[in-house]
C-alpha positions as MATLAB code, in Angstrom:
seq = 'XXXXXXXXXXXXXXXXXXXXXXXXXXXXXXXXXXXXXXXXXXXXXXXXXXXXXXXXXXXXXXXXXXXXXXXXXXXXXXXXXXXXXXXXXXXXXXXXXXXXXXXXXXXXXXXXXXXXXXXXXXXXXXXXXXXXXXXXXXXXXXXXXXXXXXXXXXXXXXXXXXXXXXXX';
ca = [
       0.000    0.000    0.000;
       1.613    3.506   -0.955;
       2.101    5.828    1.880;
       0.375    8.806    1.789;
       1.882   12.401    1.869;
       1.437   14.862    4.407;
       0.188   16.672    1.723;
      -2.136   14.719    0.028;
      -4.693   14.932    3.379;
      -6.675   17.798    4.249;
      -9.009   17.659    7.911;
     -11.458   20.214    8.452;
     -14.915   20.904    9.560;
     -18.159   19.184    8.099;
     -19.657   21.601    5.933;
     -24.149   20.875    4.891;
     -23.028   20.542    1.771;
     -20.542   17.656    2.936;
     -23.611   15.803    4.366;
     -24.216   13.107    1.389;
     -20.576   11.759    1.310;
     -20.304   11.743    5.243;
     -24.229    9.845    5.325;
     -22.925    7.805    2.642;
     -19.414    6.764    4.462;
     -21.099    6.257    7.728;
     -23.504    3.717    6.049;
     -20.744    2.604    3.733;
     -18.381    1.954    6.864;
     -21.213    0.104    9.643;
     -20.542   -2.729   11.060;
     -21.576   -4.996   14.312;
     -17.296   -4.349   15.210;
     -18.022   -0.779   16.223;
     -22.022    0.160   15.820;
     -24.692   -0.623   18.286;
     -27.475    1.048   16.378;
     -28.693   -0.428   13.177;
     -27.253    0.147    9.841;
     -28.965    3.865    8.821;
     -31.151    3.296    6.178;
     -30.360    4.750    2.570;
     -31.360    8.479    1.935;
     -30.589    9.289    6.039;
     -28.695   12.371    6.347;
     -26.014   12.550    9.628;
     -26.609   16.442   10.622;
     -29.757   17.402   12.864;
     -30.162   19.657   16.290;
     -28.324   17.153   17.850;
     -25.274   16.484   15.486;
     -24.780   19.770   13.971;
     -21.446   19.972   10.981;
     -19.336   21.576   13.276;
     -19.637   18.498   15.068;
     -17.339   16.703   12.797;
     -14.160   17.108   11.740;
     -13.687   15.589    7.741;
     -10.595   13.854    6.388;
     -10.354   14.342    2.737;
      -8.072   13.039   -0.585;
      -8.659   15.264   -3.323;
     -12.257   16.307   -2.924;
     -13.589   12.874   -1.370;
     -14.253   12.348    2.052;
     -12.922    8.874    3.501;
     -13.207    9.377    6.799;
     -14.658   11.281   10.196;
     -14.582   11.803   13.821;
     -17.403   13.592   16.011;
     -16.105   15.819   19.322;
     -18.854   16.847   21.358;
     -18.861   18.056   25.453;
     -20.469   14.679   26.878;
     -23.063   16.287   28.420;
     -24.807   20.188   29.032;
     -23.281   20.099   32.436;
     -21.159   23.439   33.317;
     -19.761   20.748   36.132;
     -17.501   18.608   33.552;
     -17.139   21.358   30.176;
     -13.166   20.575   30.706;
     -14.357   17.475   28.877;
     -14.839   15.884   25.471;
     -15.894   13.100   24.305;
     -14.994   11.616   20.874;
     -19.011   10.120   19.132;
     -17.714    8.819   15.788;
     -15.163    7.949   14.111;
     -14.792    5.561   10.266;
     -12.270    5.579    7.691;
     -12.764    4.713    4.505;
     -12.067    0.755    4.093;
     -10.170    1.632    0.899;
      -7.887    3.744    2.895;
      -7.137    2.127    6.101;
      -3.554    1.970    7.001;
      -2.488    5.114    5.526;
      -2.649    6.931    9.065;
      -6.188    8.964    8.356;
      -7.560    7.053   11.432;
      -4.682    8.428   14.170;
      -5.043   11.852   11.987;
      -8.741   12.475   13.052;
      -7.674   11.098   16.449;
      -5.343   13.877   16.671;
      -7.267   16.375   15.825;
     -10.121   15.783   17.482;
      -7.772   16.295   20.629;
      -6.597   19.577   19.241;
     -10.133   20.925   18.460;
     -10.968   19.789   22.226;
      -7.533   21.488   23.375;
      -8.563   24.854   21.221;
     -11.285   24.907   23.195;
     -10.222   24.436   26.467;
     -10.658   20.732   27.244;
      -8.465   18.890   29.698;
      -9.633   15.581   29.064;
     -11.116   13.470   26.162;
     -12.496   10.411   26.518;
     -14.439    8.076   24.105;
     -16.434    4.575   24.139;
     -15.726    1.449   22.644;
     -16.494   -1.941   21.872;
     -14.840   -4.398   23.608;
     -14.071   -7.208   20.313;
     -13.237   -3.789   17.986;
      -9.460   -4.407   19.092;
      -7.880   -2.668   15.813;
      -9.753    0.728   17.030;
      -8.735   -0.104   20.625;
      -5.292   -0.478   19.267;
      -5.627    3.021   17.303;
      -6.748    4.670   20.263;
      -3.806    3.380   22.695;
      -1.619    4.483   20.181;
      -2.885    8.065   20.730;
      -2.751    8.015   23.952;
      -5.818    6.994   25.153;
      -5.915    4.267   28.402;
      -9.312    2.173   29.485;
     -10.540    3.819   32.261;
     -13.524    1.685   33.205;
     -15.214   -1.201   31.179;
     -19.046   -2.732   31.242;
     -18.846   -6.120   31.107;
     -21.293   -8.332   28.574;
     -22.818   -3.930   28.159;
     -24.439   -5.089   24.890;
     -25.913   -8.415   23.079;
     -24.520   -7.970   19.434;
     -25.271  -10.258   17.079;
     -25.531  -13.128   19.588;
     -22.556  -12.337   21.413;
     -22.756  -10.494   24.732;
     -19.653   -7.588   24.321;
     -17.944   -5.132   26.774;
     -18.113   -1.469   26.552;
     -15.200    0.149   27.034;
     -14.108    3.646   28.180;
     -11.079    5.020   27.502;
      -9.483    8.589   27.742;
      -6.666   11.046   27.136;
      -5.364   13.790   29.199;
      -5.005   17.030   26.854;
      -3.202   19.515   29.655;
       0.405   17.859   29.660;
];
């Protein structure tokens, strides 16, 4: 696989009119490995009240978008705004292993550190180890873990929570 260039990726924030190829990726890129939801259904768009586009941070090549990560506060609390959480993140099968993954990772901490977080922390499945193994490469250590927290496809799996200090 050719490495890509420093050059060659561009991350920025979800635009509307970046809604279609993000909807489209998300449903491209579900699977039982990192989604408890169902699959979203074709025609369902990704922004509403809740998940706004500056939600999301984009990863593109050229003018296609392979890949996203979602940084929100983790809840309306004034108590705990020192702290993000990471709601999303895919990458483009046909690009995996080119370091777009531990990109968004990155700067989803940065957009969290721009704005005055301390901490980030994130959910995930228990069997998704290649995402667990992205996210310890970042920096991020299980903090807690929900045994048998979901019944996925027949198979009971662990939830687990991880995080990242951003002040040091």
């Amino acid at each position: 696989m050719s490495r890509m260039r420093d050059d060659d990726l561009i991350i920025r924030t979800a635009r509307v009119q970046d809604e279609r190829q993000l909807a489209d990726l998300n449903r491209a890129e579900w699977s039982v490995l990192s989604d408890v939801g169902p699959r979203p259904a074709e025609g369902t768009g990704v922004f509403d009240r809740r998940h706004p586009p500056e939600q999301y941070l984009l990863a593109l090549l050229g003018a296609q978008v392979v890949g996203y990560v979602r940084q929100v506060p983790p809840t309306p609390l004034a108590v705990n705004t020192h702290v993000r959480q990471i709601q999303g993140l895919a990458v483009d099968g046909s690009v995996r292993g080119r370091g777009i993954g531990r990109a968004l990772v990155e700067a989803a901490c940065a957009a969290a550190r721009a704005e005055g977080a301390r901490r980030i922390t994130l959910r995930v499945l228990g069997h998704n180890a290649p995402a667990r193994r992205l996210y310890e490469r970042c920096g991020f250590r299980v903090e807690g873990l929900l045994s048998e927290e979901f019944l996925i496809d027949g198979r009971y799996v662990d939830d687990v929570w991880m995080a990242r200090r951003l002040d040091g």
